[in-house]
N, C-alpha and C positions, 0 to 999 in steps of 0.2 A: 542881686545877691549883696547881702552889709558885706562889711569890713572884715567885720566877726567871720562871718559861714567864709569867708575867703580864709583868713587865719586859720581856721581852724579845720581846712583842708590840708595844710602842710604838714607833711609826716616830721614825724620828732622823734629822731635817732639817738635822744640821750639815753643811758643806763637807766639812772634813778633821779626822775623829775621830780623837785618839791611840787610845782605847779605844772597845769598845762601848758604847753607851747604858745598856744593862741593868748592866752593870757599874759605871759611874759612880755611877747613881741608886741601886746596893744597897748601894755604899758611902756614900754622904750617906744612907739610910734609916738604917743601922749607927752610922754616926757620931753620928746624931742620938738615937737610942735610948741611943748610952751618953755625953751630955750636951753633944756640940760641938752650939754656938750659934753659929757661922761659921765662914767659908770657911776663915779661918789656921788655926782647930781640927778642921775634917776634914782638912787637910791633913797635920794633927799626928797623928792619929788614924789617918791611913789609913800614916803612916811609921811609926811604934810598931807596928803591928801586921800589916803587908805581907808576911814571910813567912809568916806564919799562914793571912793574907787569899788568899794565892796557892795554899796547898798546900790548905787545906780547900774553895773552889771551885775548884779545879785549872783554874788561869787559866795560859796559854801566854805569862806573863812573865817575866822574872826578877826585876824591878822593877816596883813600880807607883808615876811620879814624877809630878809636874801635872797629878793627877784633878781638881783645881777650879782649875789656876793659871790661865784666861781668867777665872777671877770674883774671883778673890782679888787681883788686881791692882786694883780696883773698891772693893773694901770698905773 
């Protein structure tokens, strides 16, 4: 089983998700493999590299904007 079909067994208790769960979590796993140490820097991490991130998991966005902004607000 990937990484993915594992992610994306995890139930996701939020109200109103922008994004899937499994999606969120593979980009904070991503991010954190290539050095961000918080939330400002995934968020930096997931903007640098979001067309890439969108075409190689062929995500149905055109943007991917406030994957951690409920946490990043926090930090």
């Amino acid at each position: 089983m990937s990484l993915i079909a594992h992610l994306q067994t995890i139930p996701d208790f939020r109200t109103q998700p922008r994004y899937p769960l499994w999606v969120v979590l593979l980009l904070v796993i991503m991010g954190t493999l290539s050095g961000c140490d918080g939330y400002r820097a995934l968020e930096d991490f997931v903007a640098r590299h979001q067309s890439s991130l969108i075409e190689v998991l062929e995500l149905p966005y055109k943007r991917l904007e406030y994957v951690c902004e409920p946490f990043s607000r926090n930090e």
